[in-house]
C-alpha positions in Angstrom: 53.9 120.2 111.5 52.9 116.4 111.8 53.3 116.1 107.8 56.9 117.4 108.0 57.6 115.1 111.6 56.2 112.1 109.8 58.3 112.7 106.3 61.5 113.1 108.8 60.7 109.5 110.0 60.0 108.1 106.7 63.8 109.6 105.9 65.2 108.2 109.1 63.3 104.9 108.4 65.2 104.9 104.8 68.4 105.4 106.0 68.2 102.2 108.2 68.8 104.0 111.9 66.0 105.1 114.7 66.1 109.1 115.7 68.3 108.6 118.0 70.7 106.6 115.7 71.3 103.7 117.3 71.1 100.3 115.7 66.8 99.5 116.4 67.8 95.2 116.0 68.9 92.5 117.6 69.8 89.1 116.6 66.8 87.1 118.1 68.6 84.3 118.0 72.0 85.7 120.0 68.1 86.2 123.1 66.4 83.8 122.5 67.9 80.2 123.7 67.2 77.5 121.7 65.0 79.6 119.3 65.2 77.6 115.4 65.8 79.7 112.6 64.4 79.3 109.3 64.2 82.6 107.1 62.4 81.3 104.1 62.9 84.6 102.4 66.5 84.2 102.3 66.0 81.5 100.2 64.0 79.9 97.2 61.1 77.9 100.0 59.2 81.1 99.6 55.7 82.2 97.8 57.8 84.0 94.9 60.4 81.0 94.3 63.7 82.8 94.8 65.5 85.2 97.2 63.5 88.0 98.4 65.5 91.9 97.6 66.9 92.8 101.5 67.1 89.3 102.5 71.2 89.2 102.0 71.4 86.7 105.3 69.1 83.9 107.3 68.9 86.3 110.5 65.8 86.7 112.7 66.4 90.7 113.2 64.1 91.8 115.9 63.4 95.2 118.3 65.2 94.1 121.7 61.4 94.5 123.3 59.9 92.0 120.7 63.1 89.7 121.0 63.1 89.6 124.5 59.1 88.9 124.7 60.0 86.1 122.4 62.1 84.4 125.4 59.4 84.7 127.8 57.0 82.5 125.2 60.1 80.3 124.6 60.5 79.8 128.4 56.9 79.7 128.6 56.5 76.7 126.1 59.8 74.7 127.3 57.9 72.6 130.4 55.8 70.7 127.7 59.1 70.7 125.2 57.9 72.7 123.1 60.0 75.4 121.0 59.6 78.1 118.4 60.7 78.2 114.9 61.1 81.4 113.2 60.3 81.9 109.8 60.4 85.8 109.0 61.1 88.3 111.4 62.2 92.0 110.3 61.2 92.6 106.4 62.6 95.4 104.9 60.7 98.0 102.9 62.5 96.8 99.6 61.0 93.3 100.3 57.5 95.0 100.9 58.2 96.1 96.8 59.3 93.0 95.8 56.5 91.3 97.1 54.0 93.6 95.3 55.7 93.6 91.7 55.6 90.2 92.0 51.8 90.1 92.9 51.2 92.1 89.9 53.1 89.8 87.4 50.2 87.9 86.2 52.4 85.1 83.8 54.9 84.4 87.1 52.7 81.5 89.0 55.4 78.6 89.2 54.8 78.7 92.8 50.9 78.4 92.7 50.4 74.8 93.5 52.3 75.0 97.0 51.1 78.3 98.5 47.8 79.5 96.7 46.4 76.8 95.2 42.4 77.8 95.6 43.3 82.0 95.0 43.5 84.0 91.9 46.9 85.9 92.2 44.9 89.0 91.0 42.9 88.6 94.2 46.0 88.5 96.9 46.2 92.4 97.6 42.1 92.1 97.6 42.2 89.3 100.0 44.8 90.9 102.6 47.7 88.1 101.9 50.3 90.9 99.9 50.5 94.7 100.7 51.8 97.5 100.2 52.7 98.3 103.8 54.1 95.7 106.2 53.9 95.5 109.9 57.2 93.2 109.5 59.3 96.6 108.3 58.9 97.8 111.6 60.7 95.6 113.2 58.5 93.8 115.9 56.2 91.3 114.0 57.5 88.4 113.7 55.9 84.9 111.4 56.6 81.4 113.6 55.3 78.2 114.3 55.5 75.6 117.2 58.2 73.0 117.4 59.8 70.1 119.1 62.5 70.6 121.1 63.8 67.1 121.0 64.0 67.0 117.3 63.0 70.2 116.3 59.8 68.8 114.5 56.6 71.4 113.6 53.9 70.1 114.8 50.9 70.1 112.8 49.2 73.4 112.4 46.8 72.6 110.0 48.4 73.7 107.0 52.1 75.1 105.6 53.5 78.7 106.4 52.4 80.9 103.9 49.5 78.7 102.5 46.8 81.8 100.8 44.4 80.3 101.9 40.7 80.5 104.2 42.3 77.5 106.4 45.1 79.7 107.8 42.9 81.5 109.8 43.6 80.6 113.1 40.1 79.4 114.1 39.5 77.8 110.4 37.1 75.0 110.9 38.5 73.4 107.8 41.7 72.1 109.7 41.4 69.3 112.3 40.8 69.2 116.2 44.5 69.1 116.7 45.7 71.4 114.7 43.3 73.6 116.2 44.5 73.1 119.4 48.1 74.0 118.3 47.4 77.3 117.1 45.6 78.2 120.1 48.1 77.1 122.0 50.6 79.0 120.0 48.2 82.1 120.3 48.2 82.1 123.8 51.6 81.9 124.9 52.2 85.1 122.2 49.4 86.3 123.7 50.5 86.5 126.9 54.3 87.9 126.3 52.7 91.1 125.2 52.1 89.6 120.8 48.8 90.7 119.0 48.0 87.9 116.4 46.6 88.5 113.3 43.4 85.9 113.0 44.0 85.6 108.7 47.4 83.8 109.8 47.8 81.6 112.4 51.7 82.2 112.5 51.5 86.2 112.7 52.0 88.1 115.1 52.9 91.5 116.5 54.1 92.8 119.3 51.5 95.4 120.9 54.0 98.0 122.3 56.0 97.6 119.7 59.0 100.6 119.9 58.6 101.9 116.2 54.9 101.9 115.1 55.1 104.3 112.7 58.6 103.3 111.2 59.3 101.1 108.5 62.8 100.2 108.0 64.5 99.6 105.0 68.4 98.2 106.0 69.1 94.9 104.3 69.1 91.8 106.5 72.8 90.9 107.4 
């Protein structure tokens, strides 16, 4: 009986709706006030050099319970002017598949230089940085950094988003005192709004009671 509930999900999870089938998103931006939007996958500023499949629009699409905790660690961070800047959000399952066929094109490396530099692409499934599975399909993970708000300027984590490499880890002794302090101030405030990070990436987190844990979406972005 838990095979066949668990296929019905999958189904439901295809088809783009919850069980009850009501729209699961929310434009994060349309919650969170002042949030700054930057969907690399939308574009060619990516790992893969082009477009991502599902990624038809430069929306943060989020659970409303991951959304909203996203305002609390926006109002949390906006007495030091600080901000957030999102740069991937929901992922659908067809981007999940793009990523991996790319990972196992051995000649298609243009992008090498910028986000792997040190890594054999062979090794990035190994290594935990591509999979097959993606929190991000179910709709409450979210990939950010720290901003600005007066100019909307990142302040320095250390490395890029996306860098494949040991000195994303969010405790990395590799990457300066300040940068160090950055992430962990970045970690805390997620922390505290209910996020669970994920200590290979400094920018990655999840929401802990997120609404669809065992759902992975597959609607395009819009």
């Amino acid at each position: 009986m838990a095979g066949v509930m668990r296929a019905s999900l999958t189904l439901l999870a295809l088809a783009g709706a919850d069980p009850a089938g009501a729209d699961p998103f929310v434009d994060a931006a349309g919650i969170v006030p002042g949030l700054t939007v930057e969907m690399r996958y939308a574009g060619s500023n990516n790992f893969v050099g082009r477009p991502i499949a599902g990624y038809e629009a430069p929306r943060c699409l989020l659970t409303p319970p991951a959304a909203r905790a996203l305002a609390q660690v926006q109002a949390d961070l906006a007495p030091e002017g600080l901000g957030l800047k999102v740069f991937d959000c929901y992922r659908p399952v067809q981007a999940v598949a793009d990523f991996a066929t790319w990972a196992r094109d051995p000649a298609e490396i243009r992008m090498k230089a910028d986000y792997y530099p040190r890594i054999d692409k062979a090794d990035l499934f190994r290594l935990g940085y591509i999979a097959e599975r993606s929190s991000h399909s179910r709709g409450s993970t979210v990939d950010l950094t720290l901003v600005r708000r007066a100019d909307g300027a990142e302040l320095d984590m250390g490395t890029p988003f996306d860098l494949f490499d040991e000195a994303s880890a969010t405790d990395s002794p590799r990457v300066s005192a300040t940068a160090r302090a950055h992430r962990r101030r970045l970690r805390a405030a997620m922390i505290r709004a209910g996020f669970t990070p994920y200590p290979q990436e400094w920018w990655h987190f999840t929401l802990a009671r997120e609404p669809f844990p065992e759902t992975a979406f597959d609607r395009p972005v819009r």
